[in-house]
N, CA, C and O atoms as CSV, one atom per row, in Angstrom:
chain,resi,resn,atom,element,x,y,z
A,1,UNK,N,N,-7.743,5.352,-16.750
A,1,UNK,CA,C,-6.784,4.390,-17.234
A,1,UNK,C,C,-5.452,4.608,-16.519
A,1,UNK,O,O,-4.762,5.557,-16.893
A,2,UNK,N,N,-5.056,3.885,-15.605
A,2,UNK,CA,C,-4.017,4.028,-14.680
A,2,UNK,C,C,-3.377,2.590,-14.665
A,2,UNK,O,O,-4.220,1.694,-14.618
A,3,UNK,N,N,-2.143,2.206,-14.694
A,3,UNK,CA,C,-1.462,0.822,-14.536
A,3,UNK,C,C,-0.855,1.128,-13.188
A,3,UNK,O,O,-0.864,2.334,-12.938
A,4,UNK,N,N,-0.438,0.520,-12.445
A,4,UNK,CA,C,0.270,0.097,-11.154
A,4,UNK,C,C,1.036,-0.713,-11.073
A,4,UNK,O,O,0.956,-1.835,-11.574
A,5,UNK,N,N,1.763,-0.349,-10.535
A,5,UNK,CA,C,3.189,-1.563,-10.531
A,5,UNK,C,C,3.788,-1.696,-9.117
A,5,UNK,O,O,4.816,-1.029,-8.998
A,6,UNK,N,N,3.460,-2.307,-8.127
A,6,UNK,CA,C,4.042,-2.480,-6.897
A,6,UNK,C,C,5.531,-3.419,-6.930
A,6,UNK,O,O,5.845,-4.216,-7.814
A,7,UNK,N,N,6.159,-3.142,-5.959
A,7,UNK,CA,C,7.496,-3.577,-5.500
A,7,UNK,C,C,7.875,-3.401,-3.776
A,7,UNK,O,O,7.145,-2.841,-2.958
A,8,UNK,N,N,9.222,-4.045,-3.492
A,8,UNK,CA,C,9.685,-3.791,-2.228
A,8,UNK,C,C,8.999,-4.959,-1.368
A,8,UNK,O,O,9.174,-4.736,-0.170
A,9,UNK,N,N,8.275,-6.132,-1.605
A,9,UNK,CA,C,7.518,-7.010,-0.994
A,9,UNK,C,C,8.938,-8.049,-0.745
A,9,UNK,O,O,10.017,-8.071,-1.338
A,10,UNK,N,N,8.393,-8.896,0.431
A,10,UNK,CA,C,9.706,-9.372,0.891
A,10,UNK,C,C,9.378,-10.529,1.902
A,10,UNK,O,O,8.209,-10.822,2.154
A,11,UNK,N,N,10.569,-11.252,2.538
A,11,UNK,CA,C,10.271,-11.959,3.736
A,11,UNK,C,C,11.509,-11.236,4.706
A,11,UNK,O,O,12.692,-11.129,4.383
A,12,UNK,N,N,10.888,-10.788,5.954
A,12,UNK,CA,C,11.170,-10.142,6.835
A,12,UNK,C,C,10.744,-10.541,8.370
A,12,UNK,O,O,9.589,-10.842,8.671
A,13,UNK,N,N,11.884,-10.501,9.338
A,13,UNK,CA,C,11.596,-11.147,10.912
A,13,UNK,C,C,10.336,-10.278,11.498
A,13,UNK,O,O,10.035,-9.131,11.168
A,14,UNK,N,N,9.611,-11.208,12.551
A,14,UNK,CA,C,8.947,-10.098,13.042
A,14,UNK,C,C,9.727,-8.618,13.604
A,14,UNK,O,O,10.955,-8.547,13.539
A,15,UNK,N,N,8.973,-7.550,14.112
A,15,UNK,CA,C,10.130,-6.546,14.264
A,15,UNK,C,C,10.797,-5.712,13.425
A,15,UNK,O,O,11.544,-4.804,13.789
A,16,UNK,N,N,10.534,-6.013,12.294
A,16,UNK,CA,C,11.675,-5.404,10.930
A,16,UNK,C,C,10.426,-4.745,10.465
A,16,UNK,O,O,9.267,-4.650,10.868
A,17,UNK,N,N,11.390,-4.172,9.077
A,17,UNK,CA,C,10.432,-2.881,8.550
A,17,UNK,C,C,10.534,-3.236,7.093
A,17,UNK,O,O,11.079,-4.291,6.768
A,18,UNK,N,N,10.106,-2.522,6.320
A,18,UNK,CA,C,10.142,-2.769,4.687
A,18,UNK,C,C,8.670,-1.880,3.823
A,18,UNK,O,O,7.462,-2.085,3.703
A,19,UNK,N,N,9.549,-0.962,3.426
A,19,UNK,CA,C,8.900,-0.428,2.443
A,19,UNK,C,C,8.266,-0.820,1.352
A,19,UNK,O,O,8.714,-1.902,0.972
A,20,UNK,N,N,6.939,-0.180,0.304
A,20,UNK,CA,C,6.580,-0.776,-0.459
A,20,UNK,C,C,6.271,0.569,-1.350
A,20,UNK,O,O,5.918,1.642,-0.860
A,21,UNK,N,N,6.450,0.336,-2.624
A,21,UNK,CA,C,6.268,1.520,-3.417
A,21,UNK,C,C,5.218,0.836,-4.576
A,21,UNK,O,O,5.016,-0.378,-4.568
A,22,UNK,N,N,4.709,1.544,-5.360
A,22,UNK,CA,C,3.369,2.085,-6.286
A,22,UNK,C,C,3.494,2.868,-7.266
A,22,UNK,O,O,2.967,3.981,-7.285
A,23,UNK,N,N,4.208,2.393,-8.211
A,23,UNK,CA,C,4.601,3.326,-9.310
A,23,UNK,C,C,3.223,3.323,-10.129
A,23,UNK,O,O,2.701,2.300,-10.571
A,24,UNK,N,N,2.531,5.084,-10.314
A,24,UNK,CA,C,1.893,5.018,-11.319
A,24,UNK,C,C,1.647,5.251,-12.697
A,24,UNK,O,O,2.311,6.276,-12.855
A,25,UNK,N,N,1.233,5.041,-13.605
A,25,UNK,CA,C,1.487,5.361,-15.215
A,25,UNK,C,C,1.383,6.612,-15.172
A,25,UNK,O,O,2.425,7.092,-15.618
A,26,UNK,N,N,0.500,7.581,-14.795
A,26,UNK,CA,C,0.948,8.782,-15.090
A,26,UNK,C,C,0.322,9.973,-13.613
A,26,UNK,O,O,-0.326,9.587,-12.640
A,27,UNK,N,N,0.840,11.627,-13.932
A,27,UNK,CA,C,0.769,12.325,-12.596
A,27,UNK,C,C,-0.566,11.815,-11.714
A,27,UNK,O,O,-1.715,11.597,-12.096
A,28,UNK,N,N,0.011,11.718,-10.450
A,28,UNK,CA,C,-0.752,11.501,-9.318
A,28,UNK,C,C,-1.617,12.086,-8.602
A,28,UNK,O,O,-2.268,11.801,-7.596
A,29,UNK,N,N,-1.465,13.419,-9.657
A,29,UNK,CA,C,-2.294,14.960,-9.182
A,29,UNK,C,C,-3.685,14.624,-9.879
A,29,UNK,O,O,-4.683,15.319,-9.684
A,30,UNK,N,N,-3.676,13.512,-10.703
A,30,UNK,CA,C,-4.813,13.544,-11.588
A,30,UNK,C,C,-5.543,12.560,-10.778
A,30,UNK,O,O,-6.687,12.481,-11.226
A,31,UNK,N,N,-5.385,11.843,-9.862
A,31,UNK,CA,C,-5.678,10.471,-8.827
A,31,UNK,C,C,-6.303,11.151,-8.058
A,31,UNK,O,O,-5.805,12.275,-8.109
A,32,UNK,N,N,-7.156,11.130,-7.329
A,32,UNK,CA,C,-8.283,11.122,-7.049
A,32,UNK,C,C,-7.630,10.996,-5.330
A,32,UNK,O,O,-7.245,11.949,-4.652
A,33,UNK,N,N,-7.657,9.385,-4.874
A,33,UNK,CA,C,-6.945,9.057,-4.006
A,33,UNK,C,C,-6.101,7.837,-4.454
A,33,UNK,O,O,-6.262,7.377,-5.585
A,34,UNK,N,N,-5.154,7.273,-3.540
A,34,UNK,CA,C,-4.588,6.123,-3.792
A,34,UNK,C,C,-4.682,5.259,-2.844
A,34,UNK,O,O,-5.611,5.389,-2.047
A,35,UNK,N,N,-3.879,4.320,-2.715
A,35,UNK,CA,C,-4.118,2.932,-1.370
A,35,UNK,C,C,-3.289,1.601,-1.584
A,35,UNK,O,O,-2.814,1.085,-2.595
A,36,UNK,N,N,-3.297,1.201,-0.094
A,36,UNK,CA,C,-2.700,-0.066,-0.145
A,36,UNK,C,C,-3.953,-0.966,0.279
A,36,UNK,O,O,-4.781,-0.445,1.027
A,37,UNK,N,N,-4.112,-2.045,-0.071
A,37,UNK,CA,C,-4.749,-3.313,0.656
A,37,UNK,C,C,-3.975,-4.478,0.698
A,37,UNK,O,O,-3.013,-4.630,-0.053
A,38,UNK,N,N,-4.243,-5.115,1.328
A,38,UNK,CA,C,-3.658,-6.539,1.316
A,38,UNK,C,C,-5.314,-7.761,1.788
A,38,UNK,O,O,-6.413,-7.733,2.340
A,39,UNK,N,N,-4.475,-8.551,1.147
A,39,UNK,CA,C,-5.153,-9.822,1.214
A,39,UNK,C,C,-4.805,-11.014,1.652
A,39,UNK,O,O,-4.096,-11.567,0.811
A,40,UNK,N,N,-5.039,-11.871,2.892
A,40,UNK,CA,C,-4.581,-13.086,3.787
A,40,UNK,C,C,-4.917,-14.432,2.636
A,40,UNK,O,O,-5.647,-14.532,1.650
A,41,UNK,N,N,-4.140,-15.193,3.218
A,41,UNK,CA,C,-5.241,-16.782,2.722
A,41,UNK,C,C,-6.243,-16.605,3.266
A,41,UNK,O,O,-6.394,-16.097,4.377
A,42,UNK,N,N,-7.159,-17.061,2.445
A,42,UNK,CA,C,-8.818,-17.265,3.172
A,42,UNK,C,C,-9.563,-15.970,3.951
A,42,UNK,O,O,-10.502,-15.925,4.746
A,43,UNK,N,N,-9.037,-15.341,3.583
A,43,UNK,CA,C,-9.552,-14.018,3.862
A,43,UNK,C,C,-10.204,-12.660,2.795
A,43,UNK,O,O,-10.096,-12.513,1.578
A,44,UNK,N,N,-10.704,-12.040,3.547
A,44,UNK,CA,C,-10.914,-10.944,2.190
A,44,UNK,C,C,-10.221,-9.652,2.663
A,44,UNK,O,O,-10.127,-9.279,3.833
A,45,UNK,N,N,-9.808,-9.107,1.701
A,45,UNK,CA,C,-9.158,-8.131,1.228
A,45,UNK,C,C,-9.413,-7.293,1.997
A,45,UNK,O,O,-10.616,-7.357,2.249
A,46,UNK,N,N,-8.600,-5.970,2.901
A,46,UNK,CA,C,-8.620,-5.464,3.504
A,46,UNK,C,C,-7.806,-4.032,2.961
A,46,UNK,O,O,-6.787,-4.149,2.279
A,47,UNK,N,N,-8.382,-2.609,3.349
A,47,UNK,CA,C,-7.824,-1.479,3.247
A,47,UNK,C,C,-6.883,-1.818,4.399
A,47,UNK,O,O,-7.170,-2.433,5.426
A,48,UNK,N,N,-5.757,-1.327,4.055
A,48,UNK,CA,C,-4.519,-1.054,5.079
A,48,UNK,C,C,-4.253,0.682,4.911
A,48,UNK,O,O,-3.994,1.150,6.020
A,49,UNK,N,N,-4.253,1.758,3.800
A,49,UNK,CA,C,-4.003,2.718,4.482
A,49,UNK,C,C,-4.700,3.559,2.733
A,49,UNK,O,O,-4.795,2.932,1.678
A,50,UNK,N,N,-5.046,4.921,2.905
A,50,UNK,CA,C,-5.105,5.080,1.841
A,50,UNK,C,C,-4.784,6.827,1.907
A,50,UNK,O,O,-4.913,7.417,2.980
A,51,UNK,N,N,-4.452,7.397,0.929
A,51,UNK,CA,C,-3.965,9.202,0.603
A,51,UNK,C,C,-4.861,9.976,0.185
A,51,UNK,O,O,-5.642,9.445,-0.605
A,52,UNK,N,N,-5.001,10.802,0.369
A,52,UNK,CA,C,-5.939,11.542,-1.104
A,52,UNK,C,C,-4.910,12.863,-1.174
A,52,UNK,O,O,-3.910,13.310,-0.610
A,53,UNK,N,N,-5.917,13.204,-2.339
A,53,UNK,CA,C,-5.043,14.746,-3.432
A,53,UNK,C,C,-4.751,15.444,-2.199
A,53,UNK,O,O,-3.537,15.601,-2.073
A,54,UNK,N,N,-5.605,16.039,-1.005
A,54,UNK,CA,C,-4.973,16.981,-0.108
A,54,UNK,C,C,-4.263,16.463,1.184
A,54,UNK,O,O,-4.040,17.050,2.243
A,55,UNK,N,N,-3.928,14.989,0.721
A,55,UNK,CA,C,-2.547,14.471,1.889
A,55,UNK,C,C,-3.026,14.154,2.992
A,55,UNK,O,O,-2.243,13.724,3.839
A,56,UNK,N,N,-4.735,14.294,3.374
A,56,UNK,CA,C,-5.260,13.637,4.313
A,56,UNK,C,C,-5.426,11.846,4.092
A,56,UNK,O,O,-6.098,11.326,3.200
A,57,UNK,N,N,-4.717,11.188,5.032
A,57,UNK,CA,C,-4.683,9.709,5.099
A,57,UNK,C,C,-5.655,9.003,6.195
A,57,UNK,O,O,-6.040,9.599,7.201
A,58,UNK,N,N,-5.987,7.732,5.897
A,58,UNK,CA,C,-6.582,6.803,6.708
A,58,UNK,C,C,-5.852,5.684,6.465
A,58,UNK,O,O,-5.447,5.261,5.382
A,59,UNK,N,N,-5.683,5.125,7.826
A,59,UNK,CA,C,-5.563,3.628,7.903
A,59,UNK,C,C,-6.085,2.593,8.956
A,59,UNK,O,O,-6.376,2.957,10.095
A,60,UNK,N,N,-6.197,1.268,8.537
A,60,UNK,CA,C,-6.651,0.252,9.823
A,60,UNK,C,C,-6.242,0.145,10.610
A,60,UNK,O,O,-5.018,0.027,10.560
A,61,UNK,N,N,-6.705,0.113,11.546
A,61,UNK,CA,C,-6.659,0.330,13.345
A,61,UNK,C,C,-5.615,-0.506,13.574
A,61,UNK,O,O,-4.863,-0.259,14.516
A,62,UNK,N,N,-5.314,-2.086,12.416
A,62,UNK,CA,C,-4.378,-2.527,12.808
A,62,UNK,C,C,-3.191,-2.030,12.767
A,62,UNK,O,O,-2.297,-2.226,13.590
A,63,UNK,N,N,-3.136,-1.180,11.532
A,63,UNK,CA,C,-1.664,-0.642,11.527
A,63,UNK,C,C,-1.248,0.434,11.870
A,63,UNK,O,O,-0.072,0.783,11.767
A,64,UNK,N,N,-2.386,1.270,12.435
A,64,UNK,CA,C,-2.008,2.561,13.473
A,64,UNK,C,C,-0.902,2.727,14.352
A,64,UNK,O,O,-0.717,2.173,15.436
A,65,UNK,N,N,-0.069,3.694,13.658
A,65,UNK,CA,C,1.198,3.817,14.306
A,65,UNK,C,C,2.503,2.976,14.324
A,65,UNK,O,O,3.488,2.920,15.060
A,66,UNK,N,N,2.095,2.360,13.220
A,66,UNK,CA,C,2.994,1.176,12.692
A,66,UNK,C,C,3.473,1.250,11.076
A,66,UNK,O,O,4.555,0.840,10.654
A,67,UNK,N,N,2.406,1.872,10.279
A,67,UNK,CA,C,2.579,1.958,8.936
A,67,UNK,C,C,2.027,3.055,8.418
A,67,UNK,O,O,0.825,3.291,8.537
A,68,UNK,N,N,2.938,3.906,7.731
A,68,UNK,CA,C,3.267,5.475,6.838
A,68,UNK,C,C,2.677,5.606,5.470
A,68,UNK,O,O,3.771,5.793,4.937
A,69,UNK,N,N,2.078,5.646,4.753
A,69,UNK,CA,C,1.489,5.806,3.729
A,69,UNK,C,C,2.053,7.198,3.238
A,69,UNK,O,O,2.009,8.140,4.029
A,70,UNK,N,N,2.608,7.388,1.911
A,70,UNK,CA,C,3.171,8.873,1.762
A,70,UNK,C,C,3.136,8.890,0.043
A,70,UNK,O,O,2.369,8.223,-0.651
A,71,UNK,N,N,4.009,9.682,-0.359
A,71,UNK,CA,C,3.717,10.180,-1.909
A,71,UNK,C,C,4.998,10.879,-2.809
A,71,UNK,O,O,5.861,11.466,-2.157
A,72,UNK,N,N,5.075,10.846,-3.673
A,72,UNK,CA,C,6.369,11.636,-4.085
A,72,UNK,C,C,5.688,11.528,-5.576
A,72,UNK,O,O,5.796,10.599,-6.377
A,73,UNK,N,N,4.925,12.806,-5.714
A,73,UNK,CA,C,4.594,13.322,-7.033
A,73,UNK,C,C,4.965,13.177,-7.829
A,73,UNK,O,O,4.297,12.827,-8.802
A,74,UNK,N,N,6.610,13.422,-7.868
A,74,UNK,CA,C,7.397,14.190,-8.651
A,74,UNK,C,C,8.245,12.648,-9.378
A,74,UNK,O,O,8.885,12.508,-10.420
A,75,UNK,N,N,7.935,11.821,-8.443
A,75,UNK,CA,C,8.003,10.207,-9.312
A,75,UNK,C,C,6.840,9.593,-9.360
A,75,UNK,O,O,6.724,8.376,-9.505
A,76,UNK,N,N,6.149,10.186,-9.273
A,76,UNK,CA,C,4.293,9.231,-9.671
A,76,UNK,C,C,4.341,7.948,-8.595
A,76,UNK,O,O,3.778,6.904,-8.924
A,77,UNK,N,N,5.057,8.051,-7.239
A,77,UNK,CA,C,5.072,6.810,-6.630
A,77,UNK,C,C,4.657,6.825,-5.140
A,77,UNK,O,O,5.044,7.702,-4.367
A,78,UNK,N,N,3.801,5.746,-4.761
A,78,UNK,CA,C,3.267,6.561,-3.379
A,78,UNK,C,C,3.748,5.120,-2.632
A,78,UNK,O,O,3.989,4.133,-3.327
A,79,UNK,N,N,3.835,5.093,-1.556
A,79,UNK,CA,C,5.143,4.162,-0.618
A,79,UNK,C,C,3.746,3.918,0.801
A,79,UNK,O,O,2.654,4.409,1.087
A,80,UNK,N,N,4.883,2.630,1.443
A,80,UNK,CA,C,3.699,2.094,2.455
A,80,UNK,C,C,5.018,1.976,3.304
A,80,UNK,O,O,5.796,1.205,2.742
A,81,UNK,N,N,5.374,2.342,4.137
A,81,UNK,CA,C,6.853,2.223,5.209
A,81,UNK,C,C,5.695,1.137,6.298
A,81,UNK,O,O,4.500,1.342,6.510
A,82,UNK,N,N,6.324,0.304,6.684
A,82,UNK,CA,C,6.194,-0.841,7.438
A,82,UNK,C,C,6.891,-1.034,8.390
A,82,UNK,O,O,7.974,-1.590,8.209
A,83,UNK,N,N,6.468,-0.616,9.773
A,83,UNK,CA,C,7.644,-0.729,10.830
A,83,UNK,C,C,7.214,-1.394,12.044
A,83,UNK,O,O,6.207,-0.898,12.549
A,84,UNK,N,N,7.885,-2.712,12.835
A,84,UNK,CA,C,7.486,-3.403,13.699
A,84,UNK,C,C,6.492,-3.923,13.059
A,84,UNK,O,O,5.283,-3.707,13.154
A,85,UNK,N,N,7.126,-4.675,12.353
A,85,UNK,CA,C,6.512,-5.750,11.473
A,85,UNK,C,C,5.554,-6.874,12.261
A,85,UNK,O,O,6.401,-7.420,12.968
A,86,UNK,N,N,4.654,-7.345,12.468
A,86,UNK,CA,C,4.090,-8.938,13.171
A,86,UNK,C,C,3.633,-9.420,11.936
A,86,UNK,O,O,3.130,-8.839,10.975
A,87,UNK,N,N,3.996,-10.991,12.221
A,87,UNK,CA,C,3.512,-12.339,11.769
A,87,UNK,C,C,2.054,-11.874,10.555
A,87,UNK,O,O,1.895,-11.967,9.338
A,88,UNK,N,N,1.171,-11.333,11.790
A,88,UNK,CA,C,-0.273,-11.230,10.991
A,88,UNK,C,C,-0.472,-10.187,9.898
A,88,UNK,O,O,-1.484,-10.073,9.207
A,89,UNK,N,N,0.946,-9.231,9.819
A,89,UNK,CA,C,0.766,-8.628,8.321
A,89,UNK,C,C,1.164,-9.180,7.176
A,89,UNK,O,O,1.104,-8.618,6.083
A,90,UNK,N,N,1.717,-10.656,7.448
A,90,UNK,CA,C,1.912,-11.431,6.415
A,90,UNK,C,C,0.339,-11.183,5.169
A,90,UNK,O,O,-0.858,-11.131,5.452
A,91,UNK,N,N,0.755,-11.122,4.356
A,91,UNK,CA,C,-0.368,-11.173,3.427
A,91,UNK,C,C,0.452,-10.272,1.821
A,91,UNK,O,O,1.391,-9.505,1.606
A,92,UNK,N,N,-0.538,-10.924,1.093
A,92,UNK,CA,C,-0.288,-10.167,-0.650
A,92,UNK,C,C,-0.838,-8.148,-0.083
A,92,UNK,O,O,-1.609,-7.511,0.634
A,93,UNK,N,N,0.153,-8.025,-0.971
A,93,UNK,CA,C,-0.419,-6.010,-0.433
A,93,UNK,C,C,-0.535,-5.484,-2.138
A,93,UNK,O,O,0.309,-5.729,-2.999
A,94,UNK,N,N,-1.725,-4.761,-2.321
A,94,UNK,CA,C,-1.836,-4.307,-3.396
A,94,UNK,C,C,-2.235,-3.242,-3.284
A,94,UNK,O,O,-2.797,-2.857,-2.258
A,95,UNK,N,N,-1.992,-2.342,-4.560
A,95,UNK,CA,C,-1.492,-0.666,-4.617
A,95,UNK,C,C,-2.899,-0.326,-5.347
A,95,UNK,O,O,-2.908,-0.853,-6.460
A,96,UNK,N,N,-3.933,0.294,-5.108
A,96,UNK,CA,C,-4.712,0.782,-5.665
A,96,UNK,C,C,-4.846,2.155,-6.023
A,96,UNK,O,O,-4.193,2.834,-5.231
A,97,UNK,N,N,-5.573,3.035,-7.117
A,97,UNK,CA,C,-5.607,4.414,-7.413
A,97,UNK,C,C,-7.250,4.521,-7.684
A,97,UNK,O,O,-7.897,3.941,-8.555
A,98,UNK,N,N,-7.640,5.291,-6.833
A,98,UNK,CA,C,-8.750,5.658,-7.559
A,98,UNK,C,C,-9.767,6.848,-8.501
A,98,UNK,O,O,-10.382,7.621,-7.766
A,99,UNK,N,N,-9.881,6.953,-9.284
A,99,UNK,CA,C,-10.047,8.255,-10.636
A,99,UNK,C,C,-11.430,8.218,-10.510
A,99,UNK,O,O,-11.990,7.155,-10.776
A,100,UNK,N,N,-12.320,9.514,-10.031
A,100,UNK,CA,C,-13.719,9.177,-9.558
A,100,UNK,C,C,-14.036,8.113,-9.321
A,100,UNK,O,O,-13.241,7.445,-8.660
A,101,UNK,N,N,-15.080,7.606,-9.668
A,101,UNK,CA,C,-16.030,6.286,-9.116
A,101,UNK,C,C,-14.959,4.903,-9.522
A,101,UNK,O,O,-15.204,3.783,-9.076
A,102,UNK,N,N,-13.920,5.145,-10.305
A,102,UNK,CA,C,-13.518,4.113,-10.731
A,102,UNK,C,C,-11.762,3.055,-10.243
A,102,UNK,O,O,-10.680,3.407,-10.711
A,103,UNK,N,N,-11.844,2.343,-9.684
A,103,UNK,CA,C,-11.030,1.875,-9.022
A,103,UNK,C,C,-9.826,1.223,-9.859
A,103,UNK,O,O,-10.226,0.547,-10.807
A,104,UNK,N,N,-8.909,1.265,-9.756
A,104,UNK,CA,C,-7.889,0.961,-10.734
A,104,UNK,C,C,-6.748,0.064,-9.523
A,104,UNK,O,O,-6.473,0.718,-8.517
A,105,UNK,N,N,-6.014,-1.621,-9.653
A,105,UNK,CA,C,-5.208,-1.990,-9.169
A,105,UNK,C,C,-3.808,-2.600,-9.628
A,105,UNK,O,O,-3.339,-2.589,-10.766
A,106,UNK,N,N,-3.394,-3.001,-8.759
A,106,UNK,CA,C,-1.903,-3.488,-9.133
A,106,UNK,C,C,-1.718,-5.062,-9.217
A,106,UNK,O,O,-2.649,-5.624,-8.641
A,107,UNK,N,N,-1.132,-5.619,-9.564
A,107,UNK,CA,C,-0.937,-7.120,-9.390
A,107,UNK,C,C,-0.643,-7.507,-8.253
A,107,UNK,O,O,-0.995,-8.682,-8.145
A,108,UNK,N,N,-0.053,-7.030,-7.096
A,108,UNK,CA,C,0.348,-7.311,-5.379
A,108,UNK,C,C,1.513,-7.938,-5.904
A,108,UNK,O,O,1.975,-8.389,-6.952
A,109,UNK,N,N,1.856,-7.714,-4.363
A,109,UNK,CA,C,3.285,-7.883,-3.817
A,109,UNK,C,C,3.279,-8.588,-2.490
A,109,UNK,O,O,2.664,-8.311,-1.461
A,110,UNK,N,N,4.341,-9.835,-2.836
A,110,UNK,CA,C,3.972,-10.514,-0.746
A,110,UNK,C,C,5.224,-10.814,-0.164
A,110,UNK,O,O,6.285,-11.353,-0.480
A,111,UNK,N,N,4.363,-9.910,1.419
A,111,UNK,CA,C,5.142,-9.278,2.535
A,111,UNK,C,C,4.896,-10.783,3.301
A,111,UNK,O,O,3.837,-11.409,3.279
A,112,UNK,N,N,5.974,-11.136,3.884
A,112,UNK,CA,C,6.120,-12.345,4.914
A,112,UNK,C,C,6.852,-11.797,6.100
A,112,UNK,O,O,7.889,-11.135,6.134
A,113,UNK,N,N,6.083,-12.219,7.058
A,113,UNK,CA,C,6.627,-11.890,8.335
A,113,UNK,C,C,6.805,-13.002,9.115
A,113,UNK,O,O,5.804,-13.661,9.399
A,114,UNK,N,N,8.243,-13.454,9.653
A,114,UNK,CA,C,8.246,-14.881,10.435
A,114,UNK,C,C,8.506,-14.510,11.769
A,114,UNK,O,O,9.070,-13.421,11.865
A,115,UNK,N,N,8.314,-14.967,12.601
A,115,UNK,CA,C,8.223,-14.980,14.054
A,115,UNK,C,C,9.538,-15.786,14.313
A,115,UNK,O,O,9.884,-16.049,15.464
């Protein structure tokens, strides 16, 4: 039983940056792993980056070297830094946690990127 609450979603030039944070209901030590996805129009839902308990991360090839996935325990809030923004990361981004087998999300947040 985990709630999520994302923020920091925005409209931003291509080029620009913008953080996104993931506040969770309670310690993050008890989370399993966490994550961002986002979702396009007409598209399906995509992992963009995700953490686990020992701070080893993955993310999509698209955003390799472009976007930070990180954590701050000590506020239950785990962050998506967004830098050199393009057009095609336009999309809803949602904060997921997952507690064994069981997947827990956020309502999303939407990132616009204009050219």
């Amino acid at each position: 039983q985990v709630q999520l609450v994302e923020s920091g979603g925005g409209l931003v030039q291509a080029g620009g940056s913008l953080r996104l944070s993931c506040a969770a209901s309670r310690s993050i030590f008890s989370i399993n792993a966490m994550g961002w996805y986002r979702q396009a129009p007409g598209k399906q839902r995509e992992l963009v980056a995700r953490i686990i308990t020992g701070g080893s991360t993955n993310y999509a090839d698209s955003v390799k070297g472009r976007f930070t996935i990180s954590r701050d325990n000590a506020k239950n809030t785990v962050y998506l830094q967004m830098n050199s923004l393009k057009p095609e990361d336009t999309a809803v981004y949602y904060c997921t946690a997952f507690v064994n087998l069981v997947q827990y999300w956020g309502q999303g947040t939407q990132v616009t990127v204009s050219s």
